[in-house]
C-alpha positions in Angstrom: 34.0 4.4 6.7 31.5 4.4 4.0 28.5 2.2 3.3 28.7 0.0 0.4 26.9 1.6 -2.7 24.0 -0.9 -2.4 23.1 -0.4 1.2 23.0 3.4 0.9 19.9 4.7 0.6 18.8 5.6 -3.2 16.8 8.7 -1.7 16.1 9.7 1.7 12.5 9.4 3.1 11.3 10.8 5.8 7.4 9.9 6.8 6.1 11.8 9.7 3.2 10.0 11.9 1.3 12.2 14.6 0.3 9.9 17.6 -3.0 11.4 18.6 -3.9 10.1 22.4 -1.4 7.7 23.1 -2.8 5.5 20.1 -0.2 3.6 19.2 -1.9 1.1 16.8 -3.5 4.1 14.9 -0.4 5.7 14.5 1.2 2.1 12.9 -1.1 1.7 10.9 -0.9 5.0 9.4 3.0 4.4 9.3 2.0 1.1 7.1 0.2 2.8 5.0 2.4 5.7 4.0 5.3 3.1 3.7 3.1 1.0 1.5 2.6 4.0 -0.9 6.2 5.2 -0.9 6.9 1.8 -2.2 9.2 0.8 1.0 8.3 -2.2 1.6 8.6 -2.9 -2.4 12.3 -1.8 -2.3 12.8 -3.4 0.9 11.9 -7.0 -0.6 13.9 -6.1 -3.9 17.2 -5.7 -1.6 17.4 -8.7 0.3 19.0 -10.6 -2.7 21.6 -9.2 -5.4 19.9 -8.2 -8.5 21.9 -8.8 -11.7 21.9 -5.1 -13.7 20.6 -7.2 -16.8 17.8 -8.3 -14.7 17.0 -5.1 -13.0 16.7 -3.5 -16.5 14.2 -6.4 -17.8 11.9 -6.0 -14.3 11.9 -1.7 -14.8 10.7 -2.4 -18.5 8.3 -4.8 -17.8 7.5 -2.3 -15.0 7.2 0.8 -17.4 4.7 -1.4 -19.7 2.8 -2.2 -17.7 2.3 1.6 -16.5 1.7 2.4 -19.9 -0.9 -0.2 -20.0 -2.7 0.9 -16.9 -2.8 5.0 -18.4 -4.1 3.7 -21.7 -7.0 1.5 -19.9 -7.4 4.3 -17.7 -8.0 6.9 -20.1 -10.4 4.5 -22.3 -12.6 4.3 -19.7 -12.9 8.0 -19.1 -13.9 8.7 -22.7 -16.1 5.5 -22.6 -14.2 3.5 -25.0 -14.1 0.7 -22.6 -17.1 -0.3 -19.6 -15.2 0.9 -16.1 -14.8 -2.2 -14.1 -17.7 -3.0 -11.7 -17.9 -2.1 -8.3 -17.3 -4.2 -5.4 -20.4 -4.7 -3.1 -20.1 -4.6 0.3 -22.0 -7.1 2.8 -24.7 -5.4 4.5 -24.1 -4.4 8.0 -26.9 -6.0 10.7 -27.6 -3.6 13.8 -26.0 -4.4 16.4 -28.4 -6.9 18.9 -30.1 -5.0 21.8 -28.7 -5.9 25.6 -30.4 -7.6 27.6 -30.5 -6.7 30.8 -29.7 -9.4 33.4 -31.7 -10.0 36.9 -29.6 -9.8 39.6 -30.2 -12.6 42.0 -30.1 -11.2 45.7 
């Protein structure tokens, strides 16, 4: 028996993690990351619920604008049309406190 059409896969993907000495959390948190830029997650939350074709056409349109949008701005600010956005600064890192060594009491 065969799935139905909307819980079949629209492409397989296959993500390959290497876990490096027995880091586990590493690894995860590579996994995250290359599901978060394969858009998993993304079509994950889009198949919990049915999604009328009507609707799914309006979100990949508004979708495909806003791409557009983002290329155009893009491209502005390489030729200098448009000031690149400024950069976030990070909070200065203090050193790290020296250790004080205890006295034992004997």
């Amino acid at each position: 028996m065969q799935d139905p059409p909307h819980l079949r896969p629209s492409e397989e993907i296959r993500l390959h993690v290497l876990v490096r000495d027995n880091n586990i959390d590493q690894a995860l948190r590579v996994l995250k990351k290359k599901m978060q830029r394969e858009g998993v997650f993304r079509e994950m939350k889009q198949r919990r619920s049915y999604e009328k074709p009507s609707e799914r056409r309006t979100r990949e349109r508004a979708e495909a604008i806003r791409r557009a949008r983002k290329l155009v701005r893009k491209q502005a600010i390489r030729e200098g049309l448009l000031p690149a956005p400024a950069k976030k600064k990070l909070p200065e890192r203090r050193p790290p406190l020296p250790q004080i060594a205890s006295k034992e009491c004997a």
